[in-house]
LUMLUM-872093 format. One line per 5 residues: number of its first residue (from 1); their letters; for each residue y, x, z of N, C-alpha, C. Coordinates in steps of 0.05 Angstrom, whole numbers. Layout:
BEGIN
NUM = a = Y,X,Z,Y,X,Z,Y,X,Z; ...
//
This chain:
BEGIN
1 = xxxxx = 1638,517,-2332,1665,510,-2323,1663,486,-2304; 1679,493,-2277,1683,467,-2263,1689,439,-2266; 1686,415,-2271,1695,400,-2282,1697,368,-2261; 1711,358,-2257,1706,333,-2243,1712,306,-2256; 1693,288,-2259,1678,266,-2275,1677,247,-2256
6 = xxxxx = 1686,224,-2261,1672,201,-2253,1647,187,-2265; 1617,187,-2259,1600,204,-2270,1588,169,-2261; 1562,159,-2284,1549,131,-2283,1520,131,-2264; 1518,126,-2251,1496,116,-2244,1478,111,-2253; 1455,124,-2263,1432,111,-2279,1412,95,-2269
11 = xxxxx = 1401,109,-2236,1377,105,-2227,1387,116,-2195; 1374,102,-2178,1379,112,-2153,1348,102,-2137; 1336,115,-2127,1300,102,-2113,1296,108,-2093; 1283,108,-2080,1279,123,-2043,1250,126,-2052; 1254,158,-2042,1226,181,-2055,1198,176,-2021
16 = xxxxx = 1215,173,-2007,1203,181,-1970,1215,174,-1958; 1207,174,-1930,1233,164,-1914,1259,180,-1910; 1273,166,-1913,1315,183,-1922,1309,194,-1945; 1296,201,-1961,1298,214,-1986,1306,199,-2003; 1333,204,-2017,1337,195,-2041,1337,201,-2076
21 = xxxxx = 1326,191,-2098,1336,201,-2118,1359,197,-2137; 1380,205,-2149,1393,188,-2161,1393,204,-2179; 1403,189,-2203,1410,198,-2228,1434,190,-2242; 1449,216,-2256,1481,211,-2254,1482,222,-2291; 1495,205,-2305,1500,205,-2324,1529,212,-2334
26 = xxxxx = 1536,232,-2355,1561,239,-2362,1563,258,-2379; 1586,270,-2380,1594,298,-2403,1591,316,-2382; 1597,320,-2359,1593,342,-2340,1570,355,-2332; 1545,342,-2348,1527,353,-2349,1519,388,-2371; 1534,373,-2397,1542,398,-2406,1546,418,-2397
31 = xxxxx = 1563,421,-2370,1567,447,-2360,1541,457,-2338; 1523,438,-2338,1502,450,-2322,1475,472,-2348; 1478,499,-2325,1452,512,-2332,1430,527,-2323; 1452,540,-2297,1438,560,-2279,1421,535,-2247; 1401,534,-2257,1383,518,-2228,1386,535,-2203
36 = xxxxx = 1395,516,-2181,1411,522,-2157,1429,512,-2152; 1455,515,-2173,1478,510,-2168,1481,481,-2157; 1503,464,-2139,1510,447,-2140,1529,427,-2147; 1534,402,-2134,1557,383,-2143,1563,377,-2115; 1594,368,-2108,1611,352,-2090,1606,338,-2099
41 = xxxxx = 1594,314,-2079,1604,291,-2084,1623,268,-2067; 1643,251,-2081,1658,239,-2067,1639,212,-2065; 1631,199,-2041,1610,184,-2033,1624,143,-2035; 1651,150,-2031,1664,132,-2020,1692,119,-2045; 1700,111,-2051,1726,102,-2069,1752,103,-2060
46 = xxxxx = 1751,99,-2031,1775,113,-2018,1770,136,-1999; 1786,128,-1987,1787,163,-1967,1777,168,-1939; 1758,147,-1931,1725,154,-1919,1706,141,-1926; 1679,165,-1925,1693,187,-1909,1703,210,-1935; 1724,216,-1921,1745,247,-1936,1728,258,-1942
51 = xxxxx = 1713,279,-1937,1703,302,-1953,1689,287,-1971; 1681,308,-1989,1658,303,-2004,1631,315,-2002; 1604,306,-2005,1578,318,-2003,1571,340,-2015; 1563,371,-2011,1552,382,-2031,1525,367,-2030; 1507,371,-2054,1478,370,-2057,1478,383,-2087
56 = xxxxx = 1451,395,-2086,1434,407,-2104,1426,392,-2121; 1427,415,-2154,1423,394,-2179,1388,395,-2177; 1373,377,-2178,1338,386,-2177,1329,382,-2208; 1346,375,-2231,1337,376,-2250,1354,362,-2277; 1353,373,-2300,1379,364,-2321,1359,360,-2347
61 = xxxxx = 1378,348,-2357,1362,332,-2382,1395,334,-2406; 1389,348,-2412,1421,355,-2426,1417,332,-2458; 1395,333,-2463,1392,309,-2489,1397,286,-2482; 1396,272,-2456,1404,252,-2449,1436,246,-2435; 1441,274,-2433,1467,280,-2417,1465,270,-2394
66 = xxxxx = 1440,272,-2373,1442,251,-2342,1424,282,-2327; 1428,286,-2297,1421,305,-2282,1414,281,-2264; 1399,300,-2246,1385,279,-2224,1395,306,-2187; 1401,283,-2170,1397,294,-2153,1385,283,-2129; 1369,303,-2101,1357,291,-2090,1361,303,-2061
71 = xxxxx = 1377,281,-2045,1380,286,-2024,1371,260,-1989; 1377,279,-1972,1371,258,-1955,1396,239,-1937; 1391,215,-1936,1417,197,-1922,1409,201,-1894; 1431,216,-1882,1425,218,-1851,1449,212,-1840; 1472,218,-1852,1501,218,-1839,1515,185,-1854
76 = xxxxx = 1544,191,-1850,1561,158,-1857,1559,165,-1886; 1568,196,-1896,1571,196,-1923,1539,196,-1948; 1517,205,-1936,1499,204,-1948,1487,171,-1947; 1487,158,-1928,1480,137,-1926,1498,116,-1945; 1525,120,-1946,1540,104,-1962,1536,112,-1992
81 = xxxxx = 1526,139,-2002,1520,143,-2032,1495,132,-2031; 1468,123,-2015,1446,116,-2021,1456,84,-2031; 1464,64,-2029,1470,47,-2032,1480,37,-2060; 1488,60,-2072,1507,66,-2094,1478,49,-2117; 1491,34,-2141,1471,18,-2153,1472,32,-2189
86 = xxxxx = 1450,24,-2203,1457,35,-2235,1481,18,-2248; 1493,31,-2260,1523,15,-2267,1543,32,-2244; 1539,28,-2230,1565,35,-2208,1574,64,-2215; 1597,72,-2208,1604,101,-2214,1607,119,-2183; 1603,147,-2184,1612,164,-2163,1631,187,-2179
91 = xxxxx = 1645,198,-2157,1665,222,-2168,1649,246,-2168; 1648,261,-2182,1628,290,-2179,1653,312,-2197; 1650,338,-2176,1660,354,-2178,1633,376,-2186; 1631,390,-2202,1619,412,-2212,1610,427,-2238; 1600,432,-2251,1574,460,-2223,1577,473,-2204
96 = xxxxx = 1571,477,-2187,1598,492,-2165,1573,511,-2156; 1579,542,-2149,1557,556,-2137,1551,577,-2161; 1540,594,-2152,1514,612,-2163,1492,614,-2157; 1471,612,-2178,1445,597,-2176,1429,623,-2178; 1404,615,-2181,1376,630,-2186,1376,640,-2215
101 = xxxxx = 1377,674,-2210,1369,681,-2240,1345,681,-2247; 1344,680,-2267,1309,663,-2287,1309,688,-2304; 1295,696,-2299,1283,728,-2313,1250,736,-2313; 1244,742,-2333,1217,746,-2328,1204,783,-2322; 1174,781,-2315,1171,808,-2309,1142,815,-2311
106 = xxxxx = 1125,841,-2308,1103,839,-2322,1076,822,-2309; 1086,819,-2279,1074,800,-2266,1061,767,-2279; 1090,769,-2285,1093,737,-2295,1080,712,-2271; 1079,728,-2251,1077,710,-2232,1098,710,-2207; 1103,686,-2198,1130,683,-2170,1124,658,-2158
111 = xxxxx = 1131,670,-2132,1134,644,-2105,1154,632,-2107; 1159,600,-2112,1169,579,-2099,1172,577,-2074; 1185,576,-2058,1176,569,-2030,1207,550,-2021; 1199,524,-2020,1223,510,-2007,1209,501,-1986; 1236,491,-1965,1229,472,-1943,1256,445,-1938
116 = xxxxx = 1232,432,-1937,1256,397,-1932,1265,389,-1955; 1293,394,-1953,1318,388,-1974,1315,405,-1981; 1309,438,-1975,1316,455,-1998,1296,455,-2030; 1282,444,-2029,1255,440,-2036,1260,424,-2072; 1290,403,-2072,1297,398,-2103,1308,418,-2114
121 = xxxxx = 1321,440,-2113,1335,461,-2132,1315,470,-2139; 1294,481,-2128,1266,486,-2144,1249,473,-2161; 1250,454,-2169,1239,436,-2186,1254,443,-2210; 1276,450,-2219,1301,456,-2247,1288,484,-2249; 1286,506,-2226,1285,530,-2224,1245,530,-2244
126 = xxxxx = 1224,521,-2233,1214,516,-2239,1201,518,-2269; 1211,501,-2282,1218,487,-2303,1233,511,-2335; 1250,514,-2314,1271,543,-2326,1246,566,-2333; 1237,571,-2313,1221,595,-2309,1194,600,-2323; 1181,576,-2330,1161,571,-2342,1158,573,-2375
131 = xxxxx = 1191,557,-2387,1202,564,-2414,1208,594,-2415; 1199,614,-2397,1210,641,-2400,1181,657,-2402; 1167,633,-2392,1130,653,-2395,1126,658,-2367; 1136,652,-2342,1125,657,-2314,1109,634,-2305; 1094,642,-2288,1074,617,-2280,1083,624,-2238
136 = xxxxx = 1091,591,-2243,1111,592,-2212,1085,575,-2187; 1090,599,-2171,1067,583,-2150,1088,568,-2131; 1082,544,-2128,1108,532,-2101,1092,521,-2080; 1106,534,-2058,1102,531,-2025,1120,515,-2015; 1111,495,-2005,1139,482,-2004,1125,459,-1973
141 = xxxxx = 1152,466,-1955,1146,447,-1926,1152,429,-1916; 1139,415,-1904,1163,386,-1897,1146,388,-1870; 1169,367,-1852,1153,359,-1822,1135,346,-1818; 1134,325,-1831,1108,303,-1835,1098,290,-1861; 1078,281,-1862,1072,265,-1891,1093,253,-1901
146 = xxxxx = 1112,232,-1876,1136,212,-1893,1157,218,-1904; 1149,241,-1903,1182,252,-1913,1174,278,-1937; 1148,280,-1952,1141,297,-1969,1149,281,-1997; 1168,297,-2017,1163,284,-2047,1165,309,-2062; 1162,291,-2086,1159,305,-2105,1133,322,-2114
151 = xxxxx = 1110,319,-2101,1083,331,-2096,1071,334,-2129; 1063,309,-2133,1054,313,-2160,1074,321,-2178; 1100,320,-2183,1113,329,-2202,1110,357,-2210; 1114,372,-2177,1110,400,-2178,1083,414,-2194; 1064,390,-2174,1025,401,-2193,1033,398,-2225
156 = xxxxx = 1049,383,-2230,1052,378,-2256,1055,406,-2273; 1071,421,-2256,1084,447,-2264,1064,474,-2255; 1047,472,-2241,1029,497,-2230,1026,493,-2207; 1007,508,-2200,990,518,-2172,1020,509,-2152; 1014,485,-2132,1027,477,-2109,1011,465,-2077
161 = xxxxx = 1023,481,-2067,1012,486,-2039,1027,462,-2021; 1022,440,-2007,1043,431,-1990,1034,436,-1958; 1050,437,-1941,1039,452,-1913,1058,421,-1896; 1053,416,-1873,1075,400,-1858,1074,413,-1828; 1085,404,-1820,1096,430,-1782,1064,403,-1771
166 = xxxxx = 1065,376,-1774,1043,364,-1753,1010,360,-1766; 1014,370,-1799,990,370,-1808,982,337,-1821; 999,327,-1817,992,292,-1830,990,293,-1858; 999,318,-1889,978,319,-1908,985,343,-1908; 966,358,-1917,971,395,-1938,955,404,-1915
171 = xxxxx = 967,432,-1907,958,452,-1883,978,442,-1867; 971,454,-1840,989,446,-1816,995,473,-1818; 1028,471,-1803,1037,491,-1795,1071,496,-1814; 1073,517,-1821,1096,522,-1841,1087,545,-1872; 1102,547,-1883,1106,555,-1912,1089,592,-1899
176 = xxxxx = 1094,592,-1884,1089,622,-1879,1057,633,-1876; 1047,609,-1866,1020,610,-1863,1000,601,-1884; 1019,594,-1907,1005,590,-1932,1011,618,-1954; 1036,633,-1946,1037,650,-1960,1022,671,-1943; 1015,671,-1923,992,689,-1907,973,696,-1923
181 = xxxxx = 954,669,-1929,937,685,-1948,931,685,-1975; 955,681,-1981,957,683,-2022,953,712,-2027; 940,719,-2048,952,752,-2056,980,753,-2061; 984,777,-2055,1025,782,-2062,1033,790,-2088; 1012,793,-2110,1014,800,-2123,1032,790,-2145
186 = xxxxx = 1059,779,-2141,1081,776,-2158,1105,787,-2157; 1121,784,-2184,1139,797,-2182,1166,797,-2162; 1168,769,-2154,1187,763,-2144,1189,740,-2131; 1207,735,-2117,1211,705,-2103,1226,686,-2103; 1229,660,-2102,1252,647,-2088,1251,628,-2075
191 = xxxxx = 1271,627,-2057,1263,613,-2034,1295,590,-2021; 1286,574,-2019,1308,549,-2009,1304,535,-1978; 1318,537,-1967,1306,516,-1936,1325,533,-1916; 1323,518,-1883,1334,525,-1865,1332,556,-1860; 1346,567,-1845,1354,593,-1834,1331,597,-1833
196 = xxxxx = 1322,593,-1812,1301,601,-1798,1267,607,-1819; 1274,588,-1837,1250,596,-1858,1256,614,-1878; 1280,620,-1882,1291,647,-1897,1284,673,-1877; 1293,671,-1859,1280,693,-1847,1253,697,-1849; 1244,683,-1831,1212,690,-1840,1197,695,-1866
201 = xxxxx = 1214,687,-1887,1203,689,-1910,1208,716,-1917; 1233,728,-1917,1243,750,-1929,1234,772,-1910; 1220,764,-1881,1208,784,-1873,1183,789,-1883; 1166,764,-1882,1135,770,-1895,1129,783,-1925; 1157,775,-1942,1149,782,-1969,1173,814,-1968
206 = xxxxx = 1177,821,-1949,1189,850,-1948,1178,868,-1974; 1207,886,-1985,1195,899,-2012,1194,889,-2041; 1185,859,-2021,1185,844,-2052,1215,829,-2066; 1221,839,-2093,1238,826,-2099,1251,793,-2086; 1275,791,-2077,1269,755,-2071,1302,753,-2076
211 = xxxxx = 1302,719,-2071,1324,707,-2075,1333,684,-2061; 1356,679,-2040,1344,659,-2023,1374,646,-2029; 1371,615,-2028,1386,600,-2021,1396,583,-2004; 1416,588,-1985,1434,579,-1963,1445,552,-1961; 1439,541,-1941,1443,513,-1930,1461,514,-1916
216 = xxxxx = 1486,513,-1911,1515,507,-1902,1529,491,-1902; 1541,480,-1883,1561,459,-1885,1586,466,-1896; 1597,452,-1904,1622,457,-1936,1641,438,-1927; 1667,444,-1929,1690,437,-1936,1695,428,-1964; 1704,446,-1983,1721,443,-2002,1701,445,-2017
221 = xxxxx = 1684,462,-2027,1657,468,-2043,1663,490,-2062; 1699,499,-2058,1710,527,-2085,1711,549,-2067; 1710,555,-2040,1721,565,-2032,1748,578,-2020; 1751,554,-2025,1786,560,-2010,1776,549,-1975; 1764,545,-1963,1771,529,-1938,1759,549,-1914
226 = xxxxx = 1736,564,-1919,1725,587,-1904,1712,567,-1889; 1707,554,-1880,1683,532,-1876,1654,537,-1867; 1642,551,-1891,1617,566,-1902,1608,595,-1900; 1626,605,-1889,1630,637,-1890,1611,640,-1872; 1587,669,-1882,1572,682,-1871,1570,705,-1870
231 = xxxxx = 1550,721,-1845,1560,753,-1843,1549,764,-1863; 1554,788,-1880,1539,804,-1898,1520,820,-1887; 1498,839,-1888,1491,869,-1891,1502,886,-1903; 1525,900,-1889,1543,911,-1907,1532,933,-1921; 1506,951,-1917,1492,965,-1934,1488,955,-1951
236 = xxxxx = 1476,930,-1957,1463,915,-1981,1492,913,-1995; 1509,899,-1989,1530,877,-2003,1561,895,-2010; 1557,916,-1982,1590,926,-1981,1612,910,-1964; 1606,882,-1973,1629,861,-1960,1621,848,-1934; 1643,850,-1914,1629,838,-1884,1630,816,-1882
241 = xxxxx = 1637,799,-1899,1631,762,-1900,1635,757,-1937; 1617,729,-1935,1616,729,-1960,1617,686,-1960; 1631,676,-1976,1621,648,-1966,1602,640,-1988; 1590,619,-1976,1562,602,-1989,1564,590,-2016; 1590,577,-2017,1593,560,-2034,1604,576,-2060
246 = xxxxx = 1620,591,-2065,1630,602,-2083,1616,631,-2094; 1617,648,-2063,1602,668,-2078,1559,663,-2079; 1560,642,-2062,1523,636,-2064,1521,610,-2086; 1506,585,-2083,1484,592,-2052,1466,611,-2045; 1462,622,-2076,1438,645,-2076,1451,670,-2077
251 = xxxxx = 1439,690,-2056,1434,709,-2060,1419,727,-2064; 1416,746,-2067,1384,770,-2065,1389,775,-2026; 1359,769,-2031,1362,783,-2000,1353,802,-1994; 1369,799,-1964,1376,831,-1957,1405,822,-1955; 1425,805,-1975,1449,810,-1967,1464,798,-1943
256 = xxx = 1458,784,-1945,1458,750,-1922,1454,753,-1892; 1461,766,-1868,1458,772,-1842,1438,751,-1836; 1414,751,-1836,1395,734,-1818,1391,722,-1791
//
């Protein structure tokens, strides 16, 4: 159930450069389960800036009642929530979205593959998947060394690959050229990051089950504002637009016009 909380501040750290982590404490954690989904957040106490942020939940701790999320400060509104201190409060609207289903299969093996920011909803996904008996391989890209986190957490969890576009640590290049020469031999996929690496992904792992999640700029975050709206495959889906926020972020692909 949707719920909006004025939600505590536990922990807030800088992971890389612009990367932030925070940690948000409350009862609205309760309603988190499906990894993917996200939270609005209102960044500010008055009314700029107006909108509110989506970002991705990267990981929940329901015994403690606190979720963590991990995004980057680049704009007025992300830069003004980095600031935000433990004690202090922010407004959060959610779970908002449809997430990654966590299912297992006789493989028991699946690709991770994020890039940048898309790269925290996989970490919960992860996690999920492993309490189900799958062993998750993650591919995951960034541009340069300064801006890679979360590295060891992931090794923490299984076999992790990091790649960067200039080669300053992992393989050079992108996510694609590390899944070049893995065997394919899993059941399934999922995948988070810019357009452009969803395509390529969902072309190379063609056939193979997958699931990708969409990076869109948001209005409202329920779907009332059409904001987010993207074209369908109307073979796949039936429907010739579908928006991000309400009916995604994830979909199976194939449905999602590339």
């Amino acid at each position: 159930m949707i719920k909006q909380e004025l939600m505590e501040v536990v922990d807030q750290r800088k992971l890389a450069r612009n990367i932030f982590e925070m940690t948000l404490s409350g009862k609205l954690v309760d309603e988190m389960g499906q990894p993917g989904q996200f939270v609005h957040i209102r960044v500010a106490g008055g009314n700029e800036p107006l909108l509110r942020r989506p970002i991705s939940i990267s990981s929940v701790d329901k015994e403690k009642g606190q979720f963590t999320v991990i995004y980057r400060a680049e704009g007025k509104g992300t830069i003004t929530l980095s600031s935000r201190k433990p004690g202090e409060h922010v407004d959060v609207l959610g779970p908002l979205g449809n997430g990654f289903p966590v299912k297992t299969d006789d493989t028991q093996k699946v690709f991770l593959i994020g890039g940048g920011i898309g790269v925290p909803p996989l970490y919960e996904l992860s996690k999920q998947l492993i309490d189900v008996g799958m062993k998750p391989i993650h591919i995951l890209g960034f541009q340069s060394e300064d801006v890679v986190f979360y590295e060891e957490k992931f090794k923490e969890l299984g076999e992790t690959f990091i790649v960067t576009v200039d080669g300053t640590t992992g393989d050079k290049g992108f996510v694609t050229h590390v899944i070049d020469r893995l065997p394919k031999d899993i059941g399934s996929y999922y995948a988070c990051g810019p357009m452009p690496m969803l395509k390529a992904v969902s072309e190379q792992l063609e056939g193979i089950e997958g699931y990708l999640s969409f990076e869109e700029r948001m209005g409202c975050g329920i779907g009332a504002c059409f904001a987010c709206v993207c074209k369908t495959n109307q073979e796949q889906d039936g429907r010739e637009y579908v928006k991000i926020c309400s009916d995604g972020p994830v979909f199976k692909a194939g449905v999602v016009e590339l």
